[in-house]
C-alpha positions in Angstrom: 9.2 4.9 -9.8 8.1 0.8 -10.4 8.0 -1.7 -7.8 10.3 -4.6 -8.8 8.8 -7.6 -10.7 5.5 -6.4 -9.9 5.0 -5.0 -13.9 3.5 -1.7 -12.1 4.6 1.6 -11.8 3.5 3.8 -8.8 1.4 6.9 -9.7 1.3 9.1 -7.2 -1.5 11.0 -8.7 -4.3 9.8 -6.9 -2.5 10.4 -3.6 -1.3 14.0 -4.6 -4.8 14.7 -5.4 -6.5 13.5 -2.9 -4.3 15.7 0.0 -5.0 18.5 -1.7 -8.0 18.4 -1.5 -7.8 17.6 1.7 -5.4 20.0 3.4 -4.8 22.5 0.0 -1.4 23.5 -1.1 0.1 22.8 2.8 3.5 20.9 1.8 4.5 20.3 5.4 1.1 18.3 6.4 1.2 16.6 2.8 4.5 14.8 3.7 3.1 13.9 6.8 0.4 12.9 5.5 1.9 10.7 3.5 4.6 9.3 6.1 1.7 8.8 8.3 0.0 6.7 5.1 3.1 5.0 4.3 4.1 3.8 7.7 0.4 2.2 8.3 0.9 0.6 4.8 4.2 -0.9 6.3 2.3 -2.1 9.8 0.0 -4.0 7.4 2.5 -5.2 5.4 5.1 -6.5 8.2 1.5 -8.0 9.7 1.2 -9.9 6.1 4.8 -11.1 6.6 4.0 -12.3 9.8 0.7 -14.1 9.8 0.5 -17.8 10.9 -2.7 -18.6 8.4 -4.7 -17.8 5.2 -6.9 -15.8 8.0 -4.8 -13.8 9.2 -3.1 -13.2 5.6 -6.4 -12.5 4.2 -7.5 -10.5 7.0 -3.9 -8.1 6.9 -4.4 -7.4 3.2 -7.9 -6.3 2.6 -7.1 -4.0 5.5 -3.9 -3.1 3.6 -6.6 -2.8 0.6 -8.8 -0.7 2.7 -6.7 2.2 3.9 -5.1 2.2 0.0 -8.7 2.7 -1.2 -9.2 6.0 1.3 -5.8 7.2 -0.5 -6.8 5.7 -4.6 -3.5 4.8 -4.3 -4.9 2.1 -7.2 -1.5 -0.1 -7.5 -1.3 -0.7 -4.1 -5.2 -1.8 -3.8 -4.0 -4.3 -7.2 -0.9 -5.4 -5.5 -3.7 -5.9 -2.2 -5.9 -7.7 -4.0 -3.6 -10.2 -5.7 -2.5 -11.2 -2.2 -6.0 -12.2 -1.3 -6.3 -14.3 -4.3 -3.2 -15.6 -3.8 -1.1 -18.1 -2.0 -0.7 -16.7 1.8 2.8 -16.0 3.0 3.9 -15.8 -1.1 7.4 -13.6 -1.0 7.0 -11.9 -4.4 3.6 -10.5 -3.7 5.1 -9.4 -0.2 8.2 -7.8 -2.1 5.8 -6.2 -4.8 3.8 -4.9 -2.1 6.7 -3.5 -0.1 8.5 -1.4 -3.4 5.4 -0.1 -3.7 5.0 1.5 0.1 8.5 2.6 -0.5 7.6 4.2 -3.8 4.9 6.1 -2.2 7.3 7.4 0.8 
């Protein structure tokens, strides 16, 4: 599944992997795992939505960049790092980002 105008597909490869790795073949703790990684994606992104300054913009997404690089979810660092290079408070790059947490879970 793609996020919307963002030219990217999801892979959820990287996340697969890396929980199970982490917890093995344990289905129940990989969807909470990944609800628990998908609803911190969302707090980062809502934070993006509401920042008041390219600090606080800036600030939201490399954290948002941060926790996607514990996962490798790679899009989602992409999408992460084309909001820091970008404009603050740009809707697209918030809507991109936002298909792609809901891609993920």
């Amino acid at each position: 599944m793609g996020c919307q105008g963002c030219g990217m597909s999801f892979d959820s490869g990287p996340l697969d992997r890396f929980l199970s790795s982490a917890i093995g073949d344990d289905a129940a703790m990989a969807m909470d795992l990944r609800a628990v990684f998908a609803d911190s994606a969302r707090e980062l992104a809502d934070l993006m939505r509401r920042s008041r300054g390219d600090a606080n913009w800036h600030m939201a997404a490399l954290r948002l960049k941060s926790l996607a690089a514990t996962f490798g979810v790679i899009s989602l660092i992409e999408l992460a790092e084309g909001a820091m290079a970008g404009v603050p408070g740009d809707p697209a790059v918030l809507r991109d980002i936002n298909a792609a947490i809901d891609a993920i879970g």
